[in-house]
C-alpha positions as CSV (number, residue, x, y, z in Angstrom):
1,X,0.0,0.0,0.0
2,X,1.6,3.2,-0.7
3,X,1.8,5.8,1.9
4,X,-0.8,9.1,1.5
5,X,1.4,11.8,2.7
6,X,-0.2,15.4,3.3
7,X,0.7,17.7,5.7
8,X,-1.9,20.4,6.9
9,X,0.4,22.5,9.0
10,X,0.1,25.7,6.8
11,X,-3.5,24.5,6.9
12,X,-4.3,25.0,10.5
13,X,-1.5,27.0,11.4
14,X,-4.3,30.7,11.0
15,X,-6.5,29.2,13.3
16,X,-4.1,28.3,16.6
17,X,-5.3,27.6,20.2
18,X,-8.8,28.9,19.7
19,X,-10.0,25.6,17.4
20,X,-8.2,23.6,19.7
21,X,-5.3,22.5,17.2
22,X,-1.9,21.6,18.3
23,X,1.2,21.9,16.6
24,X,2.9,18.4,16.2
25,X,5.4,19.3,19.3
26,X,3.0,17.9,22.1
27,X,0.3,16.0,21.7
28,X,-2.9,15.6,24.4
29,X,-3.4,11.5,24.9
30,X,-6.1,10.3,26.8
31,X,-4.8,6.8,26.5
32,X,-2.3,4.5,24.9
33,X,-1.7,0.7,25.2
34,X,-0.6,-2.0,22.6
35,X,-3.5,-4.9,21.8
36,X,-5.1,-6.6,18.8
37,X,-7.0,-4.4,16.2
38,X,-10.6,-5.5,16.8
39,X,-12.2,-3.9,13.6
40,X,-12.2,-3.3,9.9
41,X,-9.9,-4.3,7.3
42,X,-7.0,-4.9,10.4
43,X,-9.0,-6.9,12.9
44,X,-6.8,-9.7,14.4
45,X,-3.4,-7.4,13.4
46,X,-1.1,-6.5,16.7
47,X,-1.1,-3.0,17.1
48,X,-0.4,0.2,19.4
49,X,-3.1,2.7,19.7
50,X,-2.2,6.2,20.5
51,X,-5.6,7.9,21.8
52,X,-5.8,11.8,21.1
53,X,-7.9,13.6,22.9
54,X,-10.3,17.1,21.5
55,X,-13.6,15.9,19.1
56,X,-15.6,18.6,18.1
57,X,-17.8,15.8,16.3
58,X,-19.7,14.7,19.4
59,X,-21.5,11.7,19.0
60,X,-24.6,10.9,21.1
61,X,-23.4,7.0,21.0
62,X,-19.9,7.6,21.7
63,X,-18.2,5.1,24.1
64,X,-15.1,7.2,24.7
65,X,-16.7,10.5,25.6
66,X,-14.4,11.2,28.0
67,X,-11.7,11.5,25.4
68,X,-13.7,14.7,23.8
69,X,-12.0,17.6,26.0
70,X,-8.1,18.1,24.9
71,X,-7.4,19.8,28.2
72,X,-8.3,16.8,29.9
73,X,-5.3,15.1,29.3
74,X,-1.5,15.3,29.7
75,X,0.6,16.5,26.9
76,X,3.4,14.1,25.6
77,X,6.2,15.0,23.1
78,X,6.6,12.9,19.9
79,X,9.7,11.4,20.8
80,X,8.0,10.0,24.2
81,X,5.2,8.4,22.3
82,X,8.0,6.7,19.7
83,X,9.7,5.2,22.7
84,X,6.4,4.1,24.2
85,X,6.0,2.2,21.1
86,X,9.4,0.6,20.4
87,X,8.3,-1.3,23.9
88,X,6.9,-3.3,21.9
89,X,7.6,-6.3,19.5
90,X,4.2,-4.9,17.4
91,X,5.0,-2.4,14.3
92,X,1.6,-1.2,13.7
93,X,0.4,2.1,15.2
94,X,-3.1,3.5,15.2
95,X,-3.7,6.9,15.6
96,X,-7.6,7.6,16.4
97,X,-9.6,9.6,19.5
98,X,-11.7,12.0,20.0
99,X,-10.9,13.6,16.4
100,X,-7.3,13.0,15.9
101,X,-7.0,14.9,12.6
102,X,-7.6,18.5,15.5
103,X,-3.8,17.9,15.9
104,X,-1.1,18.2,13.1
105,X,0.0,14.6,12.7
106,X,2.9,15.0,10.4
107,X,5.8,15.1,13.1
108,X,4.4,12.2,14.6
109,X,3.7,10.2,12.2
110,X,8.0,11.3,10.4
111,X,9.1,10.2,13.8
112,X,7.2,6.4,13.8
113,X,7.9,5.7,10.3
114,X,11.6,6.6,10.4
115,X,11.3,4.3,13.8
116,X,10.5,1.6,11.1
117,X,6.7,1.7,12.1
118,X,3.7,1.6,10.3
119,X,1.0,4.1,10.5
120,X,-2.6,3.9,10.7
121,X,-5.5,6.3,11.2
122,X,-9.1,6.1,12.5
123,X,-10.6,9.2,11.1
124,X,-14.4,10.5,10.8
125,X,-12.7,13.0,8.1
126,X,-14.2,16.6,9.2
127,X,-10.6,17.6,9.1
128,X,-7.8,18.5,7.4
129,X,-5.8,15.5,6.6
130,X,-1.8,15.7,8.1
131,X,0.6,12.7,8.4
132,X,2.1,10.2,6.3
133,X,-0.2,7.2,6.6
134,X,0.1,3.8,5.5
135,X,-3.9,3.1,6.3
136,X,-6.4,5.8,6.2
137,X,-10.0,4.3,7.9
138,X,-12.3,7.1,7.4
139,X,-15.5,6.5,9.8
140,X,-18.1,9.1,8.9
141,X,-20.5,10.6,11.2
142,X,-23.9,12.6,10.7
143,X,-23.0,15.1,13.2
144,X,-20.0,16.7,11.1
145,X,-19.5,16.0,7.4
146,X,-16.2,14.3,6.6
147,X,-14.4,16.3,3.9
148,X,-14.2,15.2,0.5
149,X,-10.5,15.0,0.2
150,X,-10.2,12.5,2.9
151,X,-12.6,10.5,1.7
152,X,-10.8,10.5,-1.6
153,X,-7.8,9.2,0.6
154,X,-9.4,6.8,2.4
155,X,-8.3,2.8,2.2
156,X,-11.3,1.8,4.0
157,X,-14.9,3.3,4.6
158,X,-16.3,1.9,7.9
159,X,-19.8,3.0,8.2
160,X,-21.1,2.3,12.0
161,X,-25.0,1.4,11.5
162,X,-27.5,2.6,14.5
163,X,-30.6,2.3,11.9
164,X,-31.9,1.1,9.4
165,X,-31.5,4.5,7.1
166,X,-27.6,4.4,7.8
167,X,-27.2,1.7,4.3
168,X,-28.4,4.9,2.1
169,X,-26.1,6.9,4.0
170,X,-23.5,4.4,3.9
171,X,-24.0,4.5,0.0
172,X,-23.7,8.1,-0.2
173,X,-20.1,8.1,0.9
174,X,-19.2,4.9,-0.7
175,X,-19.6,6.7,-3.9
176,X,-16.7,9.0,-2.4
177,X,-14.3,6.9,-2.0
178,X,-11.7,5.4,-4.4
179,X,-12.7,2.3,-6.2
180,X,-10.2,0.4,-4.2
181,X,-11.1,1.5,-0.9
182,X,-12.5,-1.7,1.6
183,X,-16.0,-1.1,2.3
184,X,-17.3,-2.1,5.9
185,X,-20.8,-2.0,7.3
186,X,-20.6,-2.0,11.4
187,X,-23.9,-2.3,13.7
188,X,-23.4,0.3,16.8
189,X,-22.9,-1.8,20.0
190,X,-25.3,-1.0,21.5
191,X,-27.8,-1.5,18.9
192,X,-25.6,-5.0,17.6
193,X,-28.6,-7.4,18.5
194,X,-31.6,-5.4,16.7
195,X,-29.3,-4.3,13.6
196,X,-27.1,-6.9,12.8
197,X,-29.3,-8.9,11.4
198,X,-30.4,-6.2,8.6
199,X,-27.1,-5.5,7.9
200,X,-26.1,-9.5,7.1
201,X,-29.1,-9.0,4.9
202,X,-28.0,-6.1,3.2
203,X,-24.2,-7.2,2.7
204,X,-25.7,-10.6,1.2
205,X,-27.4,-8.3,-1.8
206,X,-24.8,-5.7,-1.8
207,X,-22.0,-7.8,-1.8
208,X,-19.6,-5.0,-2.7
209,X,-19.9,-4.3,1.5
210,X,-18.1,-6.5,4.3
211,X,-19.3,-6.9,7.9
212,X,-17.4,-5.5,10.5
213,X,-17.4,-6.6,14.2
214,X,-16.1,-5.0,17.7
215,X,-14.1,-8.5,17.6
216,X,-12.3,-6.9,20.6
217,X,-15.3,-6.6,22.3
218,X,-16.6,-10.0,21.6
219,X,-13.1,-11.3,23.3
220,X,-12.5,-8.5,26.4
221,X,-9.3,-7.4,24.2
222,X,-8.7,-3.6,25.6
């Protein structure tokens, strides 16, 4: 897969502590820990997930919520998260949040692939894209439009289904990614039991889709 590279500092740069952006230098992270990718196109992978914290997306069935305020957490330089990751024997390293596309990525991201790492991004797209990314999972949500151009980056479309109006939705933005792009269908957790069922249905006559699954969930993986 070859790296998307695009780096939004002059992007965000006019807008500066009042939109909650932060530079590259330090980073707000709510939580980090290294575990088994439980979703999408990477489930079963070994990974490290760095946590950002800030989302100005705010969705009602959010089950980190607590990552939403940026001031809520402690700060950490790039080179401290690279060493918290060469702890382990895993290469893989997801960024995701909150919104972790609020922050300028492209230092971090420099830093963990010249630490021979692999990058990977959990996105819902309402912001500029920054980084160097090997893997770019957009997850769009209603309550902030992703942007077009990260859709048009975007290896993998995972739509999280809550009802049963989401597969239009879900189609909508399918038609805004590239042709290659993996296309996952995931019911929300707490809604798994009533929608999961529909969706099966739907990925059986729209075969173009896969099913996604909380697999970490499932099997109390953190």
């Amino acid at each position: 897969m070859i790296p998307v590279t695009l780096l939004s500092s002059e992007i965000i740069a006019p807008f500066g502590e009042s939109a909650g952006l932060s530079s590259g230098a330090l980073l707000p992270v709510m939580e980090q820990f290294y575990t088994i990718q439980g979703e999408g196109y990477n489930t079963g992978r070994a990974a490290y997930f760095i946590r950002l914290g800030g989302c100005d997306v705010g969705c009602h069935w959010c089950d980190v919520k607590e990552s939403w305020d940026a001031d809520a957490h402690p700060r950490q330089s790039v080179p401290q998260l690279v060493e918290a990751v060469l702890e382990h024997a895993g290469r893989n390293v997801v960024i995701t949040g909150g919104e972790p596309l609020m922050h300028d990525l492209g230092p971090l991201t420099a830093a963990l692939q010249a630490a021979g790492c692999r990058t990977w991004i959990e996105t819902s797209g309402a912001h500029p894209l920054s980084g160097t990314w090997d893997w770019v999972c957009v997850s769009p949500k209603k309550f902030k439009a992703p942007l077009p151009e990260v859709l048009a980056a975007a290896h993998e479309l995972k739509v999280i289904v809550f009802n049963g109006t989401d597969f239009a939705w879900a189609e909508e933005h399918a038609a805004q990614v590239p042709g290659t792009a993996r296309l996952y269908l995931q019911p929300e957790w707490s809604r798994a039991a009533r929608m999961t069922p529909e969706l099966v249905e739907y990925v059986k006559q729209h075969p173009q889709w896969q099913v996604s699954l909380q697999t970490h969930k499932y099997l109390d993986i953190p």
